[in-house]
C-alpha positions in Angstrom: 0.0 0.0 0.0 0.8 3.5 -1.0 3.0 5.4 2.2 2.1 8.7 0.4 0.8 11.5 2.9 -1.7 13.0 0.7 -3.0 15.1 3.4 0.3 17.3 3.7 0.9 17.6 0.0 -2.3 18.7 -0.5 -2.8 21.4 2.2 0.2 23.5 0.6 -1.1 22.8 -3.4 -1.9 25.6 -5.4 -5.0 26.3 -7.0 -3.8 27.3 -10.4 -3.9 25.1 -13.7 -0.9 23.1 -14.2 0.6 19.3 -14.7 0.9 16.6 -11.8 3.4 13.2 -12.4 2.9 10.4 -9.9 6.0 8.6 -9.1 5.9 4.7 -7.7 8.5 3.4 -5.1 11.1 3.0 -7.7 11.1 6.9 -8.7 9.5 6.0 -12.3 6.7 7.9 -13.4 3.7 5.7 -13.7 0.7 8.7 -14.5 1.0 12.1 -15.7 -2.3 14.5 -15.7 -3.2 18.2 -16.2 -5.7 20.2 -14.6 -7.5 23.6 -14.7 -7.5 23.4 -10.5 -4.7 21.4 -9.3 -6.0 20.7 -6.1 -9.5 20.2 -6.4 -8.0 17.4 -9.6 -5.6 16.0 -7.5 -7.9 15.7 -4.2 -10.4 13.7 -6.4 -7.6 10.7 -6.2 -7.4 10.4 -2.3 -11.6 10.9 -1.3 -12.5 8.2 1.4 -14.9 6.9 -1.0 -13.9 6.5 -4.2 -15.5 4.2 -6.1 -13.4 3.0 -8.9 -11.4 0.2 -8.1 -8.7 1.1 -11.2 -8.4 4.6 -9.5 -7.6 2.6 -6.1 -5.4 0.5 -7.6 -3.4 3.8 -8.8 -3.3 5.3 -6.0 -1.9 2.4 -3.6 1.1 2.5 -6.0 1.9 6.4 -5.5 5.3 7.1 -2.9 5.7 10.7 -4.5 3.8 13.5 -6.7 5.1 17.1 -8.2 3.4 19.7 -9.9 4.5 22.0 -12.3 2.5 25.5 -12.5 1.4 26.9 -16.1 -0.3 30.2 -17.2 -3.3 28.7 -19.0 -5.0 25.1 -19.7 -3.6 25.2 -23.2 0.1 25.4 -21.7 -1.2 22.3 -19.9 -2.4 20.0 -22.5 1.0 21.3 -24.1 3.4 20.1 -21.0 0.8 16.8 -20.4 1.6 15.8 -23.7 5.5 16.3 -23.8 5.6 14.6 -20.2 3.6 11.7 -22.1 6.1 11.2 -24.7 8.9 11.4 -22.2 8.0 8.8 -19.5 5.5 6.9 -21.3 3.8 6.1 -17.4 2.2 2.8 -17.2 -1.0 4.1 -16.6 -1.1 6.7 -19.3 -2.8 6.2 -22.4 0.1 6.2 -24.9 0.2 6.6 -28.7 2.4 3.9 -29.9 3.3 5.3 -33.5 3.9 9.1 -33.3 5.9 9.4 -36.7 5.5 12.2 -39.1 3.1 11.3 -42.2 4.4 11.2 -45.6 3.9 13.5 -48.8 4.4 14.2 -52.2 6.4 16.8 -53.1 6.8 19.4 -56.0 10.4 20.6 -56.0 10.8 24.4 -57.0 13.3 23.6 -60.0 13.2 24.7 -63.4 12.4 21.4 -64.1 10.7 20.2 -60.7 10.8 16.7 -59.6 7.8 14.3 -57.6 9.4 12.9 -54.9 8.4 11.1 -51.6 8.9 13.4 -48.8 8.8 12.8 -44.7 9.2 15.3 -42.0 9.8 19.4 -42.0 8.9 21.3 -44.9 11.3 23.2 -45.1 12.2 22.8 -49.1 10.7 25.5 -51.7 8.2 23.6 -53.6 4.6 22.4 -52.7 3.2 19.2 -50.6 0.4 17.4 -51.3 -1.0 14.7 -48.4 -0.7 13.8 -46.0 -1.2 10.0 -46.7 -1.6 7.3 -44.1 1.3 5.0 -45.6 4.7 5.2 -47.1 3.5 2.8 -49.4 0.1 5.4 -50.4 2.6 7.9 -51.5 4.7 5.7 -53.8 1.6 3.6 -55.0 0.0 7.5 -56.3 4.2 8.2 -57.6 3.8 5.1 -59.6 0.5 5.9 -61.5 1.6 9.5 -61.7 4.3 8.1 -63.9 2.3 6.7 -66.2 -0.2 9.7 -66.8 2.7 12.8 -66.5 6.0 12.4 -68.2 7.7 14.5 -64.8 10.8 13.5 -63.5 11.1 11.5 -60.2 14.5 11.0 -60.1 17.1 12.7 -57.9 18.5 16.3 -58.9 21.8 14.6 -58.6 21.2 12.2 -61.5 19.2 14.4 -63.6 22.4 16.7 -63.6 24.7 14.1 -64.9 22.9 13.0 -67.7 24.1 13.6 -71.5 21.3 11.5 -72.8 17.6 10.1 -71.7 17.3 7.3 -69.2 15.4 4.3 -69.2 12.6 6.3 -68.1 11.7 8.3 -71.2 12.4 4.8 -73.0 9.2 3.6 -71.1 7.6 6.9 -71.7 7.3 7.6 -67.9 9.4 10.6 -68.2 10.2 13.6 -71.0 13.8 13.8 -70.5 13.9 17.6 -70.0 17.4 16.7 -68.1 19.0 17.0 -71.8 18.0 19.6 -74.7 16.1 18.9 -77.6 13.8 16.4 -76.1 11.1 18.3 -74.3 10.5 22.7 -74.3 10.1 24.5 -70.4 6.2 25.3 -72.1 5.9 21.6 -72.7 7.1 20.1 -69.7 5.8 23.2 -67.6 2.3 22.1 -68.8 2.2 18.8 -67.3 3.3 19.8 -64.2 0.4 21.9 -64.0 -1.6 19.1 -65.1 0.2 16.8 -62.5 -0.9 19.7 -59.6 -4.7 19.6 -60.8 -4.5 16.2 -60.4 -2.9 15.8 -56.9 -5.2 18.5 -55.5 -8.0 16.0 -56.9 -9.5 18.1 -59.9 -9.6 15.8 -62.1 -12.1 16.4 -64.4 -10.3 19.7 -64.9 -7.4 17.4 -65.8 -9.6 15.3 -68.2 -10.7 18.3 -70.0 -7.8 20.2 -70.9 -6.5 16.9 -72.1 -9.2 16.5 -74.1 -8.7 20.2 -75.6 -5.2 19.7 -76.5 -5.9 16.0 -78.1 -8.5 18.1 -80.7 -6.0 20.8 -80.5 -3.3 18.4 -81.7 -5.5 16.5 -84.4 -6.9 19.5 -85.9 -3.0 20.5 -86.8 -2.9 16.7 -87.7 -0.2 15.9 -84.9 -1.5 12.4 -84.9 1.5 12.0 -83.0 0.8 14.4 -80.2 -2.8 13.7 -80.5 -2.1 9.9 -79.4 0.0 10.3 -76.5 -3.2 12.9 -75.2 -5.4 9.8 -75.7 -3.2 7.2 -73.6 -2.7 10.0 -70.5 -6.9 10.6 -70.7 -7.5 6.8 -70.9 -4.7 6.0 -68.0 -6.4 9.1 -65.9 -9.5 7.7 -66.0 -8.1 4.2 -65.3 -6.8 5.5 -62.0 -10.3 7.5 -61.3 -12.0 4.4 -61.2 -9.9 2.9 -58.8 -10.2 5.9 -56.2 -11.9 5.0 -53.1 -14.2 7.7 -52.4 -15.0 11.5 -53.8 -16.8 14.6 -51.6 -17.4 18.1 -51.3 -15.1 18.2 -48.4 -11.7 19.7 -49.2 -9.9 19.3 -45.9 -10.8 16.8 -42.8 -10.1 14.0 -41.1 -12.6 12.0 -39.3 -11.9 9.5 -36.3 -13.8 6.1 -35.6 -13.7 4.7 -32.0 -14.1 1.2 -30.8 -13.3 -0.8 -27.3 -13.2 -4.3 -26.4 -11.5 -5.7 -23.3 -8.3 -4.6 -22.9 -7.7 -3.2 -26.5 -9.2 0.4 -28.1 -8.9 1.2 -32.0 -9.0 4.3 -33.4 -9.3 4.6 -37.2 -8.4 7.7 -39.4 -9.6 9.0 -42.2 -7.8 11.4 -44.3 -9.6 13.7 -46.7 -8.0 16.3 -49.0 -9.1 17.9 -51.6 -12.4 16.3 -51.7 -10.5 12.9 -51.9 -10.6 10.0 -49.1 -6.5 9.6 -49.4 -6.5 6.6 -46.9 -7.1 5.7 -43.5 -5.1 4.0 -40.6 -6.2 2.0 -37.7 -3.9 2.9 -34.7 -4.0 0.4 -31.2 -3.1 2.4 -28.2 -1.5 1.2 -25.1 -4.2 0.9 -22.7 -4.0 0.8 -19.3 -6.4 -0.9 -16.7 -7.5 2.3 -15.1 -8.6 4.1 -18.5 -12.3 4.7 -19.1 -13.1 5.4 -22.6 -13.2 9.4 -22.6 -9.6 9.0 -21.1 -8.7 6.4 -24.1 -9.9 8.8 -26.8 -9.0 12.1 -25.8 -5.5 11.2 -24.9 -4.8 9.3 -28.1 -6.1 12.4 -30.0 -4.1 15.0 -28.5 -0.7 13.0 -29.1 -2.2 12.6 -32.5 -1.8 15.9 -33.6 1.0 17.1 -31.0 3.2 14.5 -31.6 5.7 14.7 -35.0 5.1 16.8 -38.1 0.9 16.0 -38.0 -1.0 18.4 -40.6 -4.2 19.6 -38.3 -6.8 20.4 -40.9 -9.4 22.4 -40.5 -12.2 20.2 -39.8 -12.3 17.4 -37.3 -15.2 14.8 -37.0 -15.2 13.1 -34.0 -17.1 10.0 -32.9 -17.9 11.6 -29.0 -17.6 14.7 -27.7 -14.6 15.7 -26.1 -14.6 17.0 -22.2 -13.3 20.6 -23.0 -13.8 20.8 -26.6 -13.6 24.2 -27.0 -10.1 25.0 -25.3 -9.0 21.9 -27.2 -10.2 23.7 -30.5 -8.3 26.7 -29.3 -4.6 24.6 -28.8 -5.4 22.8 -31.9 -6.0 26.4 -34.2 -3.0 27.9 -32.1 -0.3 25.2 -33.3 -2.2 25.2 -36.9 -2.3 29.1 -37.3 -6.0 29.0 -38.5 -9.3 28.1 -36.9 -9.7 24.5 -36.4 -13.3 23.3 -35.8 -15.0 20.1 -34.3 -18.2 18.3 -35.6 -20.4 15.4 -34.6 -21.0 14.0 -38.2 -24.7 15.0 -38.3 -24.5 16.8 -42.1 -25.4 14.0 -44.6 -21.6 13.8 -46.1 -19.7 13.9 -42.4 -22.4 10.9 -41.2 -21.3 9.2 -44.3 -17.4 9.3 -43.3 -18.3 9.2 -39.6 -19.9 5.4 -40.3 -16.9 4.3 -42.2 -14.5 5.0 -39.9 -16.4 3.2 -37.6 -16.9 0.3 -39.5 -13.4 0.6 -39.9 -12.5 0.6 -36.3 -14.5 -1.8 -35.1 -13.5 -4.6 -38.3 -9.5 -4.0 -37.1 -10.4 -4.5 -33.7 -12.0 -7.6 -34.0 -9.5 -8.5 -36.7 -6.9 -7.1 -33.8 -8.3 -8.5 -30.6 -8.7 -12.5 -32.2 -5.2 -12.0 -33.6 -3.8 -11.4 -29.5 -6.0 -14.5 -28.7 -4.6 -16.4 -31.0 -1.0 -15.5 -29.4 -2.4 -15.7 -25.8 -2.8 -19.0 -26.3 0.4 -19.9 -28.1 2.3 -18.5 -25.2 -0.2 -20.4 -22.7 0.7 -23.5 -24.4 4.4 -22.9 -24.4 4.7 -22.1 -21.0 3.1 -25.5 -20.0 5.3 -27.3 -22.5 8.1 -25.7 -20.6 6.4 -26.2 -17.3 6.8 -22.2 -16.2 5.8 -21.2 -13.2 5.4 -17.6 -14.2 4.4 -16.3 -17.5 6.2 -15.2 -20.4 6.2 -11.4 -20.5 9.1 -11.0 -23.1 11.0 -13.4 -25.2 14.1 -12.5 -27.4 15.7 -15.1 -30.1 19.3 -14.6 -31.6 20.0 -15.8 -35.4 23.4 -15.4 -37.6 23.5 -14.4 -41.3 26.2 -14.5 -43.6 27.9 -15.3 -46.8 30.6 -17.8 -46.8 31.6 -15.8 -43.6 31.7 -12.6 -45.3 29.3 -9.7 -44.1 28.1 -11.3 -41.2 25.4 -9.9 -39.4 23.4 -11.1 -35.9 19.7 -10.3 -35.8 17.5 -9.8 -32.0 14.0 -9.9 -32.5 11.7 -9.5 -29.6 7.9 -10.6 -28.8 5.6 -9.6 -26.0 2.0 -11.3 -25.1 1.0 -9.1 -28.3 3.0 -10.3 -30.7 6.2 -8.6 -32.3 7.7 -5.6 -30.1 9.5 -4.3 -33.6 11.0 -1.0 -31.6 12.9 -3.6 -29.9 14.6 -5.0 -32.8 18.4 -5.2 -32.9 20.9 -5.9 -36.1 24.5 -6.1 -35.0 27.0 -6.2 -37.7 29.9 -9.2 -36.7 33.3 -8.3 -36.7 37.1 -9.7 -35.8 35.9 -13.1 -36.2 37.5 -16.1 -37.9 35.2 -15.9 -41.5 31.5 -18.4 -41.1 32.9 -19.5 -37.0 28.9 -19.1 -36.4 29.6 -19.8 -32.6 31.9 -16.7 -31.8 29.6 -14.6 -34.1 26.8 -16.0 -31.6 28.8 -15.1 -28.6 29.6 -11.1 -29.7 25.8 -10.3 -30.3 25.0 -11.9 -27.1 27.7 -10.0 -25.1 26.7 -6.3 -27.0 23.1 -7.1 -26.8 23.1 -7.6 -22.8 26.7 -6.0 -21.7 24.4 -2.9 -20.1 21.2 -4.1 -19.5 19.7 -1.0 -17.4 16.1 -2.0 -17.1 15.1 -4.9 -15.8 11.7 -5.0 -17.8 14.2 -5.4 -20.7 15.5 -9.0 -19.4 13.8 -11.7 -21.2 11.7 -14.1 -19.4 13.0 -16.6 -22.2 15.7 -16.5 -24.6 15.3 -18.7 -27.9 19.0 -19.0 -30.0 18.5 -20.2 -33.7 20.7 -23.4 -33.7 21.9 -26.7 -31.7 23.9 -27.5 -28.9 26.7 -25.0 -29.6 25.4 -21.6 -30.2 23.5 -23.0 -26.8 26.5 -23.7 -24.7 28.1 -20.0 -26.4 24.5 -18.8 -24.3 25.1 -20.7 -21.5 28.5 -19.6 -20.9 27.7 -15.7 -21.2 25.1 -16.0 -18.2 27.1 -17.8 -16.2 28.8 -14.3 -14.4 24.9 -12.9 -14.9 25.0 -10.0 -12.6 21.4 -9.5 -12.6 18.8 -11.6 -10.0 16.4 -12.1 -13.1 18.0 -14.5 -15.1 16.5 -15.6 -18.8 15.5 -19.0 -19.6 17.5 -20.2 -22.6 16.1 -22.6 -25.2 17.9 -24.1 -28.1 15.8 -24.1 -31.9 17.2 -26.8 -33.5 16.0 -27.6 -36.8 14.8 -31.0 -38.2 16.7 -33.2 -40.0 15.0 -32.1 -43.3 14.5 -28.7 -42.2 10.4 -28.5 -42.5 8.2 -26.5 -39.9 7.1 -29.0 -37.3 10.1 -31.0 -37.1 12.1 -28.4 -34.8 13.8 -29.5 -31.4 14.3 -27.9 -28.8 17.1 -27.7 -26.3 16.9 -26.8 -22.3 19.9 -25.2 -21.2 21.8 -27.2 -18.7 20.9 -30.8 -19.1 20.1 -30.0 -23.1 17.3 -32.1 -22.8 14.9 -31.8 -25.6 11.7 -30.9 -25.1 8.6 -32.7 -26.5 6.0 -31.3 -28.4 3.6 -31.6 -31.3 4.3 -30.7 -34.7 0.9 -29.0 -34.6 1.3 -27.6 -31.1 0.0 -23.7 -30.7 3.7 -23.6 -28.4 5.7 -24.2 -31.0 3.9 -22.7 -33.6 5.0 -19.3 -31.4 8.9 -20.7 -31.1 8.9 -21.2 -35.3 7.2 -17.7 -35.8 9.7 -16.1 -34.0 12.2 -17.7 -35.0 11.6 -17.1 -38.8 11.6 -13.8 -37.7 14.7 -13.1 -36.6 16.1 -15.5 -39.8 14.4 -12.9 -41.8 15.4 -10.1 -39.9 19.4 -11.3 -40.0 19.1 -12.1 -43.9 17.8 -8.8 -44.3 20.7 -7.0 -42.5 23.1 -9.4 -44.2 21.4 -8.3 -47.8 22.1 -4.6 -47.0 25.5 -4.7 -45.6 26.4 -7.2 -49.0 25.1 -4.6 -51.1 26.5 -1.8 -49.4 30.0 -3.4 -50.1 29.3 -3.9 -54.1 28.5 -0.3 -54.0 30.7 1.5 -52.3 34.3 1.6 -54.0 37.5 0.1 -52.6 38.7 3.8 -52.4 36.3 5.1 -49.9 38.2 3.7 -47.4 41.0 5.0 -47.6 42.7 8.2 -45.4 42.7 11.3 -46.9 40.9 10.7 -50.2 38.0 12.8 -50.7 34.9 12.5 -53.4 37.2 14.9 -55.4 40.6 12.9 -55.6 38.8 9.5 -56.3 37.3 11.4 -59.4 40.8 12.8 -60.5 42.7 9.0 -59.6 39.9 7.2 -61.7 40.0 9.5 -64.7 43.8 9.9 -65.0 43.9 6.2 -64.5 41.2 5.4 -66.5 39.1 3.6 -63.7 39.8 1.5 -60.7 41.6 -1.8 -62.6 44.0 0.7 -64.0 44.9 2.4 -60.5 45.4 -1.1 -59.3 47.6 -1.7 -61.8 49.7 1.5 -61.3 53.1 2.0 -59.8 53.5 4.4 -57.1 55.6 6.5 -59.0 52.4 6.6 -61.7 49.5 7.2 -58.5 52.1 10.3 -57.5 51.6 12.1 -60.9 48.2 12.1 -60.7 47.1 16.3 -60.1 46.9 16.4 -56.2 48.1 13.6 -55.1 51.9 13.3 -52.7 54.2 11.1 -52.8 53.2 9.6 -49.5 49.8 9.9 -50.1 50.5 7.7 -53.0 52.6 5.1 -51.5 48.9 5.0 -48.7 46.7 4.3 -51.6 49.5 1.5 -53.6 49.8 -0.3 -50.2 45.5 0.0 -49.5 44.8 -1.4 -52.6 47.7 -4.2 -52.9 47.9 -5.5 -48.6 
């Protein structure tokens, strides 16, 4: 029980609006809270007769409390939120992804590009979103290629080039990087076109087409007249798949749902009287929320966390408790009035019951999916005969190339499912090439050399392999510091290597533990562990490639982007450099006699 004296921290609180954090016995932050009264908030916690049991439980946990004193509520829902993304308190609702949305983006150029862009807009040009995926924004680039002949490449590139890439081969670009090909008027006009188009006017789009296909055939440009015909017929192709059209021009609208322990909230993104997308977001929720709390947390971390766009209209699915000094925040941090509605206008209902739908199909979709692994982990931890359960499991795997670019992969899974902002890649050096058991023994001493929260321990800790990488696992923990210790659990596969055949190996005795190919336990031991084999293949692909592309000069001291140029082009590319004397590398513009006799002994040692 809580040794907290309410009584004397109240009788000296202030009466002002402000921020309170409650601390547990081990100083951490478990709720942070705002308030237009601090102490006729904070005296609501320790009443004689509170009724809510969640509330009790809070406060029994509470050794400490602090205050901080602002000027207005809207400084408050400001600090709240910024004390939210700092401690993340256990009994906070906490947004879990708080990343900036993506755009497309209109470079200011003579000849502007359409790129993907994510975070500040700070570039001159114009941005058109925001979309709810990475993959929205590159799906619309990819059809956008098809209907406007506008580059997409980078300015670097587009510099560089003498003649047209493969691009204007396909006819997905008009090459206005080299002369001749395309006029400013030309290419200028389909930019425009390509900005009617993202701001969702396409009709507009259609019919200008349309004027300069007659245009075009009247002058009898069949030519001309033909590629006007392909972009009108591909425009409309890509009308027909859009999901919905309105009047509105700028607005999101939110659908809420709640079951159990799990809350969805699903957002809709409309601009330019086009439904762009929509995202289903899952909240941490803890036991003490209500649903008010749920929704009106998650949605100011929504839009005060990251590079968010507020638009100017906001459909919510229940009103919010102080709506109006939440409208004021919001059309402060926008610079323009922000406004709230209940979806009861025809159009609004229309978007307000699809995002409903919405939320409540993910969260059933959601909540059988974590029943599903509830009862894998349930079955496991009988298999294993656990006293406790599984909060967190970790499992190691080792990727590489005929011992070349090896790379160790830590993937982590909670009673959820995967815990991906756990993830670790560790790339394996100063090992004897393809020695899999000292590659095993590295990641496992940098992954728990400084292990600074205990919540971060796993309760078990699967390695990717037989007895050896075990017994590399084994012999790290011995001189385990820490009182919690992880279980460790050799993944063995079968002797053909199929799903279902996999053993498993107790640390210790390494006896193998029995269980049925079609057993929900081990169906949880083989998804993790293809995830951290895809996770270390992955790394491995990237650091592979990295190598083929990056030239054998890069690496060495004192040669700059500049020099590699000059040593390439005097020596007429990098076999011919290798091939050089010192006395031949020391001619080269630039370049010393010692610096020479560095890059002869790099390139020959």
């Amino acid at each position: 029980m809580s040794t907290f004296d309410s009584a004397a921290f109240l009788k000296n609180l202030t009466s002002q609006p402000g921020v309170y954090r409650m601390y547990n016995a081990q100083d951490e932050v478990i709720y942070v809270g705002k308030a237009k009264n601090l102490k006729k908030r904070v005296s609501s916690y320790f009443r004689i007769n509170v009724d809510n049991a969640k509330t009790r439980s809070l406060v029994s946990q509470i050794a400490k409390m602090d205050v901080t004193v602002v000027n207005s509520e809207t400084e408050a829902f400001l600090l709240e939120n910024n004390f939210i993304k700092k401690y993340k308190p256990r009994y906070n609702v906490v947004m879990r992804d708080d990343k900036s949305y993506p755009f497309i983006f209109l470079s200011d150029h003579e000849h502007p590009r359409l790129s993907f862009h994510r975070g500040p807009q700070k570039k001159k040009g114009e941005y058109f979103g925001p979309y709810p995926s990475a993959w929205g924004v590159r799906e619309s680039l990819r059809s956008m290629q098809k209907i406007f002949p506008v580059r997409q490449c980078e300015d670097s590139y587009y510099r560089s080039r003498s003649r047209p890439c493969l691009q204007y081969q396909m006819q997905r670009c008009s090459a206005p990087c080299v002369e001749g090909y395309v006029s400013n008027e030309e290419y200028a006009d389909q930019v425009a076109l390509a900005k009617l188009f993202l701001k969702g006017k396409n009709q507009q789009v259609i019919g200008t087409l349309v004027e300069k296909m007659e245009s075009a055939s009247e002058q009898l440009n069949f030519e001309a007249a033909a590629r006007y015909r392909d972009q009108i017929n591909a425009l409309r192709k890509v009308q027909e798949r859009q999901w919905v059209a309105g009047t509105q021009d700028e607005m999101d609208v939110f659908g809420f749902a709640v079951k159990g322990n799990m809350a969805c909230i699903q957002v809709m993104f409309i601009r330019d009287s086009q439904l762009l997308g929509s995202k289903a977001f899952f909240p941490k929720v803890p036991s003490t929320a209500d649903e008010q709390e749920i929704f009106e947390s998650f949605f100011l971390q929504f839009y005060l966390a990251g590079n968010k766009v507020i638009p100017k209209q906001i459909v919510l699915p229940r009103e919010l408790t102080d709506d109006s000094a939440i409208a004021t925040l919001l059309s402060e941090e926008a610079k323009y009035r922000v406004t709230f509605f209940k979806g009861a206008r025809e159009e609004k209902r229309r978007y307000l019951q699809l995002a409903q739908a919405n939320a409540e199909t993910a969260l059933e979709s959601q909540y059988s999916a974590q029943k599903s692994v509830f009862a894998r982990y349930i079955d496991l931890e009988t298999a294993l005969e656990l006293e406790n359960p599984i909060q967190r499991m970790e499992c190691f795997d080792i990727s590489h190339t005929s011992g070349q670019q090896t790379v160790a992969s830590c993937v982590v899974f909670n009673r959820e499912g995967p815990l991906k902002s756990d993830y670790r890649r560790y790339n394996i050096e100063g090992i004897t090439p393809g020695d899999d058991y000292a590659a095993m023994a590295q990641a496992l001493k940098r992954r728990y050399k400084s292990v600074k929260e205990v919540q971060k321990i796993p309760d078990l800790l699967l390695i990717d392999g037989g007895k050896g990488q075990l017994a590399q696992a084994e012999a790290f923990f011995e001189d385990w510091p820490h009182d919690k210790k992880p279980m460790l659990l050799g993944v063995a596969k079968g002797t053909t290597r199929k799903p279902g055949l996999e053993t498993l190996i107790l640390a210790g005795n390494h006896d193998v533990v029995p269980m049925d190919p079609h057993a929900p336990g081990l169906h949880l031991v083989q998804h993790i562990r293809d995830e951290s084999h895809r996770f270390a293949i992955t790394g491995h692909r990237n650091r592979r490639q990295k190598v083929k592309t990056t030239s054998s000069l890069e690496s060495i001291p004192g040669i700059g982007a500049k020099r590699r140029q000059t040593l390439l082009k005097y020596m007429g590319g990098l076999q011919g450099l290798k091939k050089a004397s010192k006395q031949e590398i020391a001619g080269v513009p630039g370049i010393s006699q010692d610096l020479a006799e560095t890059i002869y002994d790099h390139l020959h040692q």
